[in-house]
mmCIF file of the protein (N, C-alpha, C, O) and its ligand, coordinates in Angstrom:
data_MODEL
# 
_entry.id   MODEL 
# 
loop_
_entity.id 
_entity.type 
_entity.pdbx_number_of_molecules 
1 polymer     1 
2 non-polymer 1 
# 
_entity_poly.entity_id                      1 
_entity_poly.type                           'polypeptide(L)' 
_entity_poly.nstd_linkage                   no 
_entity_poly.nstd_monomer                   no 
_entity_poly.pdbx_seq_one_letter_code       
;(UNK)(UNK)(UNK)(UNK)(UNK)(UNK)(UNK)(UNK)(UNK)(UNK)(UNK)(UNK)(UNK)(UNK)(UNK)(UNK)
(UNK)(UNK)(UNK)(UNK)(UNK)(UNK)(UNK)(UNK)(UNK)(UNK)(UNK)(UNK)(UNK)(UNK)(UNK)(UNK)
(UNK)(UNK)(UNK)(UNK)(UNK)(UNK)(UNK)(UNK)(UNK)(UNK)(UNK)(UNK)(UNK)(UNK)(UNK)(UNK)
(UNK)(UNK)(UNK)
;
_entity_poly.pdbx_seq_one_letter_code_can   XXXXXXXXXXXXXXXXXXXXXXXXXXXXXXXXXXXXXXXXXXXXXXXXXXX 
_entity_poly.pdbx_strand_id                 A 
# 
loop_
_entity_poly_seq.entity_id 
_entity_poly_seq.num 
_entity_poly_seq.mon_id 
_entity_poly_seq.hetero 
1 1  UNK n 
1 2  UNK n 
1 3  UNK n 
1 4  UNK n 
1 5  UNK n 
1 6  UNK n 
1 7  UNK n 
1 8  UNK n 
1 9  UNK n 
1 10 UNK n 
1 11 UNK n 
1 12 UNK n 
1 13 UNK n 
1 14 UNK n 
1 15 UNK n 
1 16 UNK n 
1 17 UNK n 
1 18 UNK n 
1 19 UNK n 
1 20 UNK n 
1 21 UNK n 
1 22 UNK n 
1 23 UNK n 
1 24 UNK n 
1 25 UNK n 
1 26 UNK n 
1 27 UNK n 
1 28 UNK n 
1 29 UNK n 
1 30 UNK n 
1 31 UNK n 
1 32 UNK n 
1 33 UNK n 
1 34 UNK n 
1 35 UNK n 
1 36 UNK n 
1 37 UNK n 
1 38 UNK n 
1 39 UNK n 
1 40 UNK n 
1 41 UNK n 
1 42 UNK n 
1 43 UNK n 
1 44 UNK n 
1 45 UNK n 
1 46 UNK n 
1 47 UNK n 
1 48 UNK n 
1 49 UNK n 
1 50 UNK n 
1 51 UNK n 
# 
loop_
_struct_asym.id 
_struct_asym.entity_id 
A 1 
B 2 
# 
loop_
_chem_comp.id 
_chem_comp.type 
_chem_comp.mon_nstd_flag 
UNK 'L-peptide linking' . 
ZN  non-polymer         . 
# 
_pdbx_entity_nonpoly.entity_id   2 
_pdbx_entity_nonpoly.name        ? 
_pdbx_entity_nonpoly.comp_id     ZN 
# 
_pdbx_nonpoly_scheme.asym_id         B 
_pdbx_nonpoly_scheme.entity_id       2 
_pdbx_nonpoly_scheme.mon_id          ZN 
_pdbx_nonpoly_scheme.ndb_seq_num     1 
_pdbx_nonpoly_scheme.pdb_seq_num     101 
_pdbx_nonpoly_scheme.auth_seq_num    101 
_pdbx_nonpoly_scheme.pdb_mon_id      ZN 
_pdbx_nonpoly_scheme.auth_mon_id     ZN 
_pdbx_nonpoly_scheme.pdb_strand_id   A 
_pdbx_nonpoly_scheme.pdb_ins_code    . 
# 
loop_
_atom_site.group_PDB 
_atom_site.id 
_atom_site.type_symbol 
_atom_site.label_atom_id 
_atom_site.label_alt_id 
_atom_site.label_comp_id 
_atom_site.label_asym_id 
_atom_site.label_entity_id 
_atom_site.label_seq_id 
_atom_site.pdbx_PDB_ins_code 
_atom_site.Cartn_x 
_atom_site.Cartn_y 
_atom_site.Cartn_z 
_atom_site.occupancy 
_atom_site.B_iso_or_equiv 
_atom_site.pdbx_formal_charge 
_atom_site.auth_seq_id 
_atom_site.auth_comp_id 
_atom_site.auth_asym_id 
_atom_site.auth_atom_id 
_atom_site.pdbx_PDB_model_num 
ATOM   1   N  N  . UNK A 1 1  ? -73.524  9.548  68.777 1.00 0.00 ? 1   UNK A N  1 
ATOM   2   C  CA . UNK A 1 1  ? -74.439  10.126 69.766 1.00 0.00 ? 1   UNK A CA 1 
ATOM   3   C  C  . UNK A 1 1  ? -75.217  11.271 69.113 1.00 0.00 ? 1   UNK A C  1 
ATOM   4   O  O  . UNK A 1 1  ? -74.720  12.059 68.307 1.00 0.00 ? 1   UNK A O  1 
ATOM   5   N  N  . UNK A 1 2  ? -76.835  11.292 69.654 1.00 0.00 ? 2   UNK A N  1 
ATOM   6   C  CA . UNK A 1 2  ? -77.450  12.304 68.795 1.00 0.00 ? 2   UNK A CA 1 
ATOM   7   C  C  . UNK A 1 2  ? -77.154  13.253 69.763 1.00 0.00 ? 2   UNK A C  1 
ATOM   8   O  O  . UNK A 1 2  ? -76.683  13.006 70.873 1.00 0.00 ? 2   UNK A O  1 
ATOM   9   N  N  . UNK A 1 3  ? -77.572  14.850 69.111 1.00 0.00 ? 3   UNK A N  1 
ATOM   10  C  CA . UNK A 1 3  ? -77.731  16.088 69.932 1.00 0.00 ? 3   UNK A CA 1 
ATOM   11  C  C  . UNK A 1 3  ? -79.198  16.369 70.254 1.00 0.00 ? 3   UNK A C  1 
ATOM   12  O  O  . UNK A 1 3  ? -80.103  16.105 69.463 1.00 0.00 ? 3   UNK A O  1 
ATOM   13  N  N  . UNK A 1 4  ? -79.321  16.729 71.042 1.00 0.00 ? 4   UNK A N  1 
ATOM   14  C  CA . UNK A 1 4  ? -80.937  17.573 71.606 1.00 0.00 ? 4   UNK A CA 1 
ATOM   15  C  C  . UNK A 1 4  ? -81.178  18.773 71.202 1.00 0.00 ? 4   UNK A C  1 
ATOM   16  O  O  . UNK A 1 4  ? -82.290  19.271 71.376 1.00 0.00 ? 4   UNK A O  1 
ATOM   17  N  N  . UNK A 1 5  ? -80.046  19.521 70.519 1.00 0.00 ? 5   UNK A N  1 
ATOM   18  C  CA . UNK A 1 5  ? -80.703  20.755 69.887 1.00 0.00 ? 5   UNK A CA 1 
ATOM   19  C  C  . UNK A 1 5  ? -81.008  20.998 69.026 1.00 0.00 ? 5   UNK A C  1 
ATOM   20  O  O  . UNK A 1 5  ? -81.113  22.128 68.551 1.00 0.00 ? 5   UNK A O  1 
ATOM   21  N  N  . UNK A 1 6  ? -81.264  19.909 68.524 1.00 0.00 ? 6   UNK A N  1 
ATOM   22  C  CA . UNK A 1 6  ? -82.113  20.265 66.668 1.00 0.00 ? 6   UNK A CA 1 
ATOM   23  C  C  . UNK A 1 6  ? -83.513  19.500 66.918 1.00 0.00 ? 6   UNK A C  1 
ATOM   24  O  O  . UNK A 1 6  ? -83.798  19.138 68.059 1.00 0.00 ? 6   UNK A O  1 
ATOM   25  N  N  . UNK A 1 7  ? -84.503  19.226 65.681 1.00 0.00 ? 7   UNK A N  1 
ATOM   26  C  CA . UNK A 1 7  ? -85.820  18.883 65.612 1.00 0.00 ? 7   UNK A CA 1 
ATOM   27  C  C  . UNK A 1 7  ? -85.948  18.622 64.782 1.00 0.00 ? 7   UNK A C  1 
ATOM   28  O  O  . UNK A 1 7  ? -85.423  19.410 63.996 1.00 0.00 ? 7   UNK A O  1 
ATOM   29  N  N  . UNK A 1 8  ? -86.640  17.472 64.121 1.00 0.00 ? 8   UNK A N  1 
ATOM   30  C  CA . UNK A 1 8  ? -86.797  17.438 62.920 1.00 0.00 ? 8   UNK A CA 1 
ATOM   31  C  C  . UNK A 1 8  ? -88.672  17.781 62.798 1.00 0.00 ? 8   UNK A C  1 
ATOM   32  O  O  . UNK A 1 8  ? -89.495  17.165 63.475 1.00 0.00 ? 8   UNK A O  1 
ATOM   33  N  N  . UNK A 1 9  ? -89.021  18.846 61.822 1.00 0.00 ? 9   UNK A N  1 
ATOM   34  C  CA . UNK A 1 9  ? -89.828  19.653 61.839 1.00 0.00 ? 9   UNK A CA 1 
ATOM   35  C  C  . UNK A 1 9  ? -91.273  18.825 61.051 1.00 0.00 ? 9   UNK A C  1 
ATOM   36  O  O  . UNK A 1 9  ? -91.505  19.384 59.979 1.00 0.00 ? 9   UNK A O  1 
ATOM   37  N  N  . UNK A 1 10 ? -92.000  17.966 61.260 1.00 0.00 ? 10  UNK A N  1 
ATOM   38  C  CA . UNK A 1 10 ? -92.803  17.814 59.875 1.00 0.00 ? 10  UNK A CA 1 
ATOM   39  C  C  . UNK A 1 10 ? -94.488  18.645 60.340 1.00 0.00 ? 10  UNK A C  1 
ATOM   40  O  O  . UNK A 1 10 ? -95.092  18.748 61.407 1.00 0.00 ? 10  UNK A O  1 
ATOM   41  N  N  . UNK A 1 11 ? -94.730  19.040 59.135 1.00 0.00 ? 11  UNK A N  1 
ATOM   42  C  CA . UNK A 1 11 ? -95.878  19.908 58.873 1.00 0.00 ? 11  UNK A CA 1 
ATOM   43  C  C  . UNK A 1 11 ? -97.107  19.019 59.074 1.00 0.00 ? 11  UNK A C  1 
ATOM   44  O  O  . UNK A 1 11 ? -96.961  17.895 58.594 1.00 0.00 ? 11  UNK A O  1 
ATOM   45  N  N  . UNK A 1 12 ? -98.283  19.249 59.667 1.00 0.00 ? 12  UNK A N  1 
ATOM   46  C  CA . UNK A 1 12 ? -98.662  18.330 59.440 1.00 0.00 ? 12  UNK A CA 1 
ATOM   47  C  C  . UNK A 1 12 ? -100.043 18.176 58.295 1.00 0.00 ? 12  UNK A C  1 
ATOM   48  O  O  . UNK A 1 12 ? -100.782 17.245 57.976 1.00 0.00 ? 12  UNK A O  1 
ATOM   49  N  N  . UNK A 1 13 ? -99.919  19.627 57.901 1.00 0.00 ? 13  UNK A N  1 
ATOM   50  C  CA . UNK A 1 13 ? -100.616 20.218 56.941 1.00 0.00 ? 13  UNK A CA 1 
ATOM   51  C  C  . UNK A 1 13 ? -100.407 19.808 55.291 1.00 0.00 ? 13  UNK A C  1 
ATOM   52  O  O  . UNK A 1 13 ? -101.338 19.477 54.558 1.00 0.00 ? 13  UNK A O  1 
ATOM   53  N  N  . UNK A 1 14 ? -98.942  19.906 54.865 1.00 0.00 ? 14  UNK A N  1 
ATOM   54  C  CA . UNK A 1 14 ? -98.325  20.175 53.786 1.00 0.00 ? 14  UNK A CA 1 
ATOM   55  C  C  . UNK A 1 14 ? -96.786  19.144 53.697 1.00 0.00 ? 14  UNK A C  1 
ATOM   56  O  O  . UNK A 1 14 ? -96.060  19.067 52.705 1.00 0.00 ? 14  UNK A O  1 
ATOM   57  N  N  . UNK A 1 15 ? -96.563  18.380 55.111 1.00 0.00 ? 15  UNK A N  1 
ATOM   58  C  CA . UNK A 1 15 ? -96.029  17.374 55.483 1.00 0.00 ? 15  UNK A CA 1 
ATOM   59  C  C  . UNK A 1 15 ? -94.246  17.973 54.401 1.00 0.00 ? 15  UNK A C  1 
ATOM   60  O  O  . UNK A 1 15 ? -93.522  17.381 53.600 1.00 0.00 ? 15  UNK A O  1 
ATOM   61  N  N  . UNK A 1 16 ? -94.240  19.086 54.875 1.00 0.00 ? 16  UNK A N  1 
ATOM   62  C  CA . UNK A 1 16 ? -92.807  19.680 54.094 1.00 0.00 ? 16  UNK A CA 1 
ATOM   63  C  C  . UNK A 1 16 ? -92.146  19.141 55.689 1.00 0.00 ? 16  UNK A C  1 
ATOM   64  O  O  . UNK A 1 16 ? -92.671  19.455 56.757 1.00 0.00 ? 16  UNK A O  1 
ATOM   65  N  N  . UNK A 1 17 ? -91.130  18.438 55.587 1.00 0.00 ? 17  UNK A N  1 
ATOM   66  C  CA . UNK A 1 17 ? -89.948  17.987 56.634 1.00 0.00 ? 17  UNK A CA 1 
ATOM   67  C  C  . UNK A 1 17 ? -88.966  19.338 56.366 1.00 0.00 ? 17  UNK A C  1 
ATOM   68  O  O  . UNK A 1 17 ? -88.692  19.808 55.261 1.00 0.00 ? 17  UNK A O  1 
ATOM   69  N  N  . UNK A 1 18 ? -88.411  19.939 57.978 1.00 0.00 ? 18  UNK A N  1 
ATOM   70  C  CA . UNK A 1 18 ? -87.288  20.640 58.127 1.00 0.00 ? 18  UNK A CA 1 
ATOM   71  C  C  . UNK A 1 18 ? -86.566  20.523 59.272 1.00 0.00 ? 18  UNK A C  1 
ATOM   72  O  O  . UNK A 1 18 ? -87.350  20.381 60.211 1.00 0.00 ? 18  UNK A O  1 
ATOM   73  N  N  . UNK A 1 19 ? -85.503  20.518 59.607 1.00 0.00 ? 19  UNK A N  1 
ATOM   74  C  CA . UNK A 1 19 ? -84.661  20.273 60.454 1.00 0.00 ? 19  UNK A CA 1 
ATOM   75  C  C  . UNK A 1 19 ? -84.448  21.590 61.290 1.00 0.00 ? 19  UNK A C  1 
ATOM   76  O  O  . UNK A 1 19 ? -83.657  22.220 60.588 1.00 0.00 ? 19  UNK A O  1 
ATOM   77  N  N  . UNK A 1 20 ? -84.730  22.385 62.450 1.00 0.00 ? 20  UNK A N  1 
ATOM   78  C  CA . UNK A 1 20 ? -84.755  23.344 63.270 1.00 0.00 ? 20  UNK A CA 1 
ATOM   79  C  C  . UNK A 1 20 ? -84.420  22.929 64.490 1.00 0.00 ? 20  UNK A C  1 
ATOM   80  O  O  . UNK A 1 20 ? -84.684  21.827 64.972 1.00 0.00 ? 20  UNK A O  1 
ATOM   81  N  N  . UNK A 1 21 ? -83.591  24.180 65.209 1.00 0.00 ? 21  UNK A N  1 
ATOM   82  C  CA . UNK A 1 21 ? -83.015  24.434 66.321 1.00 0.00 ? 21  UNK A CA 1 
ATOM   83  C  C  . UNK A 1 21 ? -84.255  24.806 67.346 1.00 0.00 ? 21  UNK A C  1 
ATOM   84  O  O  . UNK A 1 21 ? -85.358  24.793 66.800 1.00 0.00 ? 21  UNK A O  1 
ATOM   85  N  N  . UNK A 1 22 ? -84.242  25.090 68.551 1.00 0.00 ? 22  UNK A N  1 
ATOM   86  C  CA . UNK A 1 22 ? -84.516  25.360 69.597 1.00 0.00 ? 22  UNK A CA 1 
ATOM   87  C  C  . UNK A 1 22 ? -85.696  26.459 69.177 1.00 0.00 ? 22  UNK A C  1 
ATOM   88  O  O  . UNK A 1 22 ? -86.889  26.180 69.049 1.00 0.00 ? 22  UNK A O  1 
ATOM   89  N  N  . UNK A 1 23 ? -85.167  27.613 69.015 1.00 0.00 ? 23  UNK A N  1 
ATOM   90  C  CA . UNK A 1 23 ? -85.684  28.946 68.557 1.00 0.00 ? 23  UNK A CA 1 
ATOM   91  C  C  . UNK A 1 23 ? -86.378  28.890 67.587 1.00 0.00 ? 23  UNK A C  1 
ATOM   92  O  O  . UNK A 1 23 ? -87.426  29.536 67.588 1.00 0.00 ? 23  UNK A O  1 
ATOM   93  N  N  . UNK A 1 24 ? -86.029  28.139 66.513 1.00 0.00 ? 24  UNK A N  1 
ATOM   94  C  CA . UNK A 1 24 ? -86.818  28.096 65.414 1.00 0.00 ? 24  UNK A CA 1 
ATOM   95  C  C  . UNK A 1 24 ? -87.951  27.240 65.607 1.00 0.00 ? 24  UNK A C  1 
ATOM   96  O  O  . UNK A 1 24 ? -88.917  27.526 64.900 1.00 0.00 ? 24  UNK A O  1 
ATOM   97  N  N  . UNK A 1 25 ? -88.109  26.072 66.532 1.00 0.00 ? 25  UNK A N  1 
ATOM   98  C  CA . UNK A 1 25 ? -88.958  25.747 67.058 1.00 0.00 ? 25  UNK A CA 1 
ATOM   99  C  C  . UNK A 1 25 ? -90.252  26.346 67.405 1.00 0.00 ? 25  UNK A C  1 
ATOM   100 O  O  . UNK A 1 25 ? -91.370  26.088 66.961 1.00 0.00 ? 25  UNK A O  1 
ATOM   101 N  N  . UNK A 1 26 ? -89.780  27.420 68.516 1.00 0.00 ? 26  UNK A N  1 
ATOM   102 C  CA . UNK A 1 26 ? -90.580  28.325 69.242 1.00 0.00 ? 26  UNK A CA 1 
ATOM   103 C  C  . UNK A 1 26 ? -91.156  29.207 68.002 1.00 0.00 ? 26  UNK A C  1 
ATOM   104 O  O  . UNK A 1 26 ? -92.363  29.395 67.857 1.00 0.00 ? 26  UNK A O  1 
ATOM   105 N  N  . UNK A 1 27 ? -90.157  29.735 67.112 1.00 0.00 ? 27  UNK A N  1 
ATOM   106 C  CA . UNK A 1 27 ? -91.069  30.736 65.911 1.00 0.00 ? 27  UNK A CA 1 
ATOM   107 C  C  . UNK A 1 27 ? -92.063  29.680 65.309 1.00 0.00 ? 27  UNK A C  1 
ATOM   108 O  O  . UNK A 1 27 ? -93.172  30.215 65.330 1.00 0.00 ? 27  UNK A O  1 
ATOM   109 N  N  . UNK A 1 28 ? -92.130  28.772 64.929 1.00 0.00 ? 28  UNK A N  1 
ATOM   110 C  CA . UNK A 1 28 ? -93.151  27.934 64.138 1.00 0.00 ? 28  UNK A CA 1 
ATOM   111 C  C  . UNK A 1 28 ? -94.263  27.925 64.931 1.00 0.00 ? 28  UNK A C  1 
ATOM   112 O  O  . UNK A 1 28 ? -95.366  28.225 64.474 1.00 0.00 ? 28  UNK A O  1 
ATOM   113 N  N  . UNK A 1 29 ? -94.016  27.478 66.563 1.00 0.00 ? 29  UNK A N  1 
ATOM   114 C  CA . UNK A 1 29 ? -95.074  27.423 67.193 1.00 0.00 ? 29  UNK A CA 1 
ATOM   115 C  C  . UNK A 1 29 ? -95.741  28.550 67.229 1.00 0.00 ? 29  UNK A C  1 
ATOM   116 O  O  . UNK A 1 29 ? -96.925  28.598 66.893 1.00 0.00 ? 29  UNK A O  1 
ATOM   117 N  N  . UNK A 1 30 ? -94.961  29.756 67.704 1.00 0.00 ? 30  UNK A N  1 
ATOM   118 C  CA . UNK A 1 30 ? -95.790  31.478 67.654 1.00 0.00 ? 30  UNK A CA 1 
ATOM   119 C  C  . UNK A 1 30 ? -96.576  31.493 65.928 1.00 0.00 ? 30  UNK A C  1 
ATOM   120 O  O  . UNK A 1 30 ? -97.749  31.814 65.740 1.00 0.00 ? 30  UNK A O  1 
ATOM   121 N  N  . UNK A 1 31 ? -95.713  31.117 64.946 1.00 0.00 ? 31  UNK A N  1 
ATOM   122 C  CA . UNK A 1 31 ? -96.260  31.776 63.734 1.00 0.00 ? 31  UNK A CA 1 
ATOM   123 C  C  . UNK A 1 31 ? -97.265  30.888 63.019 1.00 0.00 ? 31  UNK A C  1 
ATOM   124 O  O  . UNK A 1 31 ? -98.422  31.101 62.655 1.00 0.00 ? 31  UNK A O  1 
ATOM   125 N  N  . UNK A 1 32 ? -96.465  29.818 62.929 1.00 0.00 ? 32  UNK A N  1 
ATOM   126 C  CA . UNK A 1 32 ? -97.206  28.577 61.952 1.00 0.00 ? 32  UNK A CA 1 
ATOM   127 C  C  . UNK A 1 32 ? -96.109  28.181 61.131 1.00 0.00 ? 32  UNK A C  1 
ATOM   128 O  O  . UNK A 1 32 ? -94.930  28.481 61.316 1.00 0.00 ? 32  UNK A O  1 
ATOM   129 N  N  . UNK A 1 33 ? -96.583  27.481 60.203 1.00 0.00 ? 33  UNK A N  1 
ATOM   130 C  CA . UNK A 1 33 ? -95.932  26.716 59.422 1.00 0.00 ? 33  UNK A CA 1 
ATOM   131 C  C  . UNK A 1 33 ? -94.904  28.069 58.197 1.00 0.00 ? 33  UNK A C  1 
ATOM   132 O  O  . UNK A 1 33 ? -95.402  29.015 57.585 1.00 0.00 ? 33  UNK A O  1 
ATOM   133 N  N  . UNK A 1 34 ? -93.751  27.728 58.220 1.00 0.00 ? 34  UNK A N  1 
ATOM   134 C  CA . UNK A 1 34 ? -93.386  28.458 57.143 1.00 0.00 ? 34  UNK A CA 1 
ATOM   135 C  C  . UNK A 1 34 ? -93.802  28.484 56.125 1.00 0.00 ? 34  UNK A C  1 
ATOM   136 O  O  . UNK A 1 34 ? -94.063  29.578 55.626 1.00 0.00 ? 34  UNK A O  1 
ATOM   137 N  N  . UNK A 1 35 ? -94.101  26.903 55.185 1.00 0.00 ? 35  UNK A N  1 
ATOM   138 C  CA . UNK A 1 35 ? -94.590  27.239 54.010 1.00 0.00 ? 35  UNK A CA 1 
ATOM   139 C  C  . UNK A 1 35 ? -96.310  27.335 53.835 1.00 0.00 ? 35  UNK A C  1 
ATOM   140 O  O  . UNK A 1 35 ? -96.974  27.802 52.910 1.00 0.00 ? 35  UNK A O  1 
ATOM   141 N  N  . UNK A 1 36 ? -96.603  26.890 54.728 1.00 0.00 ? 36  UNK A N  1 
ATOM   142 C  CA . UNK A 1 36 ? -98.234  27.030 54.343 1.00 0.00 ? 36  UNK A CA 1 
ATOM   143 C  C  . UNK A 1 36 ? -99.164  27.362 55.595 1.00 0.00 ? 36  UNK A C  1 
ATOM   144 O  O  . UNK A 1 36 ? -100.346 27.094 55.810 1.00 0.00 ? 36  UNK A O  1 
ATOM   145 N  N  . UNK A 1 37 ? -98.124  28.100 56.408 1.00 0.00 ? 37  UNK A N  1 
ATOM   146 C  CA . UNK A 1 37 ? -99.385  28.739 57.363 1.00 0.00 ? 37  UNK A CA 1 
ATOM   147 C  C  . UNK A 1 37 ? -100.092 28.094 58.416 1.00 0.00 ? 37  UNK A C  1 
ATOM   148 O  O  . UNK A 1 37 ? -100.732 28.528 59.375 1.00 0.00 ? 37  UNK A O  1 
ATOM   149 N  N  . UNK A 1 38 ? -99.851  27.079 58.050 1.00 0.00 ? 38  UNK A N  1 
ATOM   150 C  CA . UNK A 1 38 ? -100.982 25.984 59.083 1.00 0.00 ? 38  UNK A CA 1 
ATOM   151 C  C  . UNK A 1 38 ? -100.410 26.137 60.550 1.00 0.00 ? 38  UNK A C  1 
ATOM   152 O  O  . UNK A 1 38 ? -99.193  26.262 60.691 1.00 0.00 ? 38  UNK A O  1 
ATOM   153 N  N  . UNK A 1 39 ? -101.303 26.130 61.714 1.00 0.00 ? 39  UNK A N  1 
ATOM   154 C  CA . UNK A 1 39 ? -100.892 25.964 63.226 1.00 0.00 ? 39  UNK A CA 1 
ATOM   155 C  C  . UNK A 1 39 ? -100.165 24.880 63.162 1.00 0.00 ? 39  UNK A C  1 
ATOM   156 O  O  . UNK A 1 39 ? -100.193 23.870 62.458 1.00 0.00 ? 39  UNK A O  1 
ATOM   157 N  N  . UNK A 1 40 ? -99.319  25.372 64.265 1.00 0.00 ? 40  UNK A N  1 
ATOM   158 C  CA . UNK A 1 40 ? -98.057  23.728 64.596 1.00 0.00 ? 40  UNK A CA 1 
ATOM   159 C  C  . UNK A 1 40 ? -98.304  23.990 65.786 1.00 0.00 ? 40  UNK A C  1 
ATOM   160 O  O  . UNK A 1 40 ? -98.687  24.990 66.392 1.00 0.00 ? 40  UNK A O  1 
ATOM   161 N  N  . UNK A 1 41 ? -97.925  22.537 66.156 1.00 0.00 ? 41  UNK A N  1 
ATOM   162 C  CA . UNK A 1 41 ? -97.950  21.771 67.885 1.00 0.00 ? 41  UNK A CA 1 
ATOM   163 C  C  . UNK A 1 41 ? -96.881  21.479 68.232 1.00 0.00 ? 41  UNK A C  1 
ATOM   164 O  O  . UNK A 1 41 ? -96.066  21.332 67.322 1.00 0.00 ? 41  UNK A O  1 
ATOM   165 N  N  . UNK A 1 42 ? -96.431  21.279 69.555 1.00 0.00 ? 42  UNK A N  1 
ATOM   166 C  CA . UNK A 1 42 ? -95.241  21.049 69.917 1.00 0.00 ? 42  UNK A CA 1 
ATOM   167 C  C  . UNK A 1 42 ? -94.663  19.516 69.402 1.00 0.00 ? 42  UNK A C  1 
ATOM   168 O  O  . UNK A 1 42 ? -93.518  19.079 69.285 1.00 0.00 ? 42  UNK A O  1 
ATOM   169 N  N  . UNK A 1 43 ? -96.506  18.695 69.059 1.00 0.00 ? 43  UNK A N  1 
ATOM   170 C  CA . UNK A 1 43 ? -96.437  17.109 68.700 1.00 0.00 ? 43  UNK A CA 1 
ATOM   171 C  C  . UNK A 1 43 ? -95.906  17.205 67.291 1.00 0.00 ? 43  UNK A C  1 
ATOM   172 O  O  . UNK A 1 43 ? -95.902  16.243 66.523 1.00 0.00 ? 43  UNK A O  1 
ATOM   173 N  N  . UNK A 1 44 ? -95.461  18.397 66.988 1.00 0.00 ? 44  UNK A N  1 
ATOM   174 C  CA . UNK A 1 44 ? -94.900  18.840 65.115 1.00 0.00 ? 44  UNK A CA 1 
ATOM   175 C  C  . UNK A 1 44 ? -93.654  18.360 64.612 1.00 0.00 ? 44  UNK A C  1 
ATOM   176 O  O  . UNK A 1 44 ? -93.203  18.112 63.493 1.00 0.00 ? 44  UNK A O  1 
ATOM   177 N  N  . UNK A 1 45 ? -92.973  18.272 66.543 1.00 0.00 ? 45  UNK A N  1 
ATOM   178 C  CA . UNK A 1 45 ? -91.407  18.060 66.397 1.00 0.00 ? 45  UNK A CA 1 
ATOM   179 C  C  . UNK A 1 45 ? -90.831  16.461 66.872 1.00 0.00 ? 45  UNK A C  1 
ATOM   180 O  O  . UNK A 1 45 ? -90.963  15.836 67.924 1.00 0.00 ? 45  UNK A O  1 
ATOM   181 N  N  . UNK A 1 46 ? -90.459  16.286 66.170 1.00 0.00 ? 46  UNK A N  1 
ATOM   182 C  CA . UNK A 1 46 ? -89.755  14.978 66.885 1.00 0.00 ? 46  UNK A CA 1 
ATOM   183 C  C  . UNK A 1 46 ? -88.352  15.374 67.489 1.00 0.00 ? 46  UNK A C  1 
ATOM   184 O  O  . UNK A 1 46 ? -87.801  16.103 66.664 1.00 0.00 ? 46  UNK A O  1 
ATOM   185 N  N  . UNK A 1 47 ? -87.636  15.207 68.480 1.00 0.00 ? 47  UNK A N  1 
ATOM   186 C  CA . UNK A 1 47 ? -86.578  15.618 69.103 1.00 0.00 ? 47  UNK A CA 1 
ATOM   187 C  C  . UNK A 1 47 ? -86.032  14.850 68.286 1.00 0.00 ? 47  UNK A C  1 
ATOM   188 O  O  . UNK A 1 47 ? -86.563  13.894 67.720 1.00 0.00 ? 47  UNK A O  1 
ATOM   189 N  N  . UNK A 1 48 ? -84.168  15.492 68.108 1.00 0.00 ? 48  UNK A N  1 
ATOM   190 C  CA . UNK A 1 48 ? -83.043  14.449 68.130 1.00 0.00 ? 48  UNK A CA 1 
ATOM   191 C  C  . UNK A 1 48 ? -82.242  13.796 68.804 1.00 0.00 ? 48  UNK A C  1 
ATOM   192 O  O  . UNK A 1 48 ? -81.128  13.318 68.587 1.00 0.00 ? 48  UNK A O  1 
ATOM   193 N  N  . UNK A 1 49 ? -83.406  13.841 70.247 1.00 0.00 ? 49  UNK A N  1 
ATOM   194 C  CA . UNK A 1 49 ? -82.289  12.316 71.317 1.00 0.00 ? 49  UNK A CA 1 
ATOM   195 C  C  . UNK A 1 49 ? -83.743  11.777 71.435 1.00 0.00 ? 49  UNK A C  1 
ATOM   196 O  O  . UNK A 1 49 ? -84.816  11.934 70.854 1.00 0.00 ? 49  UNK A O  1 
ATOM   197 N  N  . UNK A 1 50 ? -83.319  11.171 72.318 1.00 0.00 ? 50  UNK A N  1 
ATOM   198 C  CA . UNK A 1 50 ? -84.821  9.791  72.990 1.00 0.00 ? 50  UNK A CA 1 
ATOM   199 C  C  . UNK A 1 50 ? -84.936  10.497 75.012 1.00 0.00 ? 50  UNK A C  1 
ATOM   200 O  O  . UNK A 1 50 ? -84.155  10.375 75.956 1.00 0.00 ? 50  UNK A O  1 
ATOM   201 N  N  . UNK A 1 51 ? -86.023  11.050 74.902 1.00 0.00 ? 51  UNK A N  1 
ATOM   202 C  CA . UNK A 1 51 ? -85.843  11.482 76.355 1.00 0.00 ? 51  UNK A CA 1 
ATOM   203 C  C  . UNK A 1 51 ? -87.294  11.073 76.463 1.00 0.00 ? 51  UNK A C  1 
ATOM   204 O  O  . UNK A 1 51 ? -87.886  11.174 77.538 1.00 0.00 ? 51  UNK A O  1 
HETATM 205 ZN ZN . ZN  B 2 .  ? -97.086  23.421 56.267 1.00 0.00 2 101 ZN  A ZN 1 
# 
């Protein structure tokens, strides 16, 4: 069974894949991309269940 509290993160700038929680979610969206700055969308994350 998957969990719902992780994300798997892809950039869609610099297409670096990362795996983030809830929160870390929300910081990408406030900040941008960790490695290269670029705006992220909520369409950035793919969940880890099927809802
Ligand atoms: Zn990036």
């Amino acid at each position: 069974m998957s969990t719902c509290e992780d994300y798997t993160f892809v950039c869609p700038e610099c297409s670096q894949s990362i795996t983030v929680n809830a929160s870390m979610r929300e910081a990408l969206v406030e900040n941008g991309c960790v490695i290269c700055g670029a705006p992220v969308t909520q369409s950035a994350f793919d969940p880890g269940c099927d809802e």
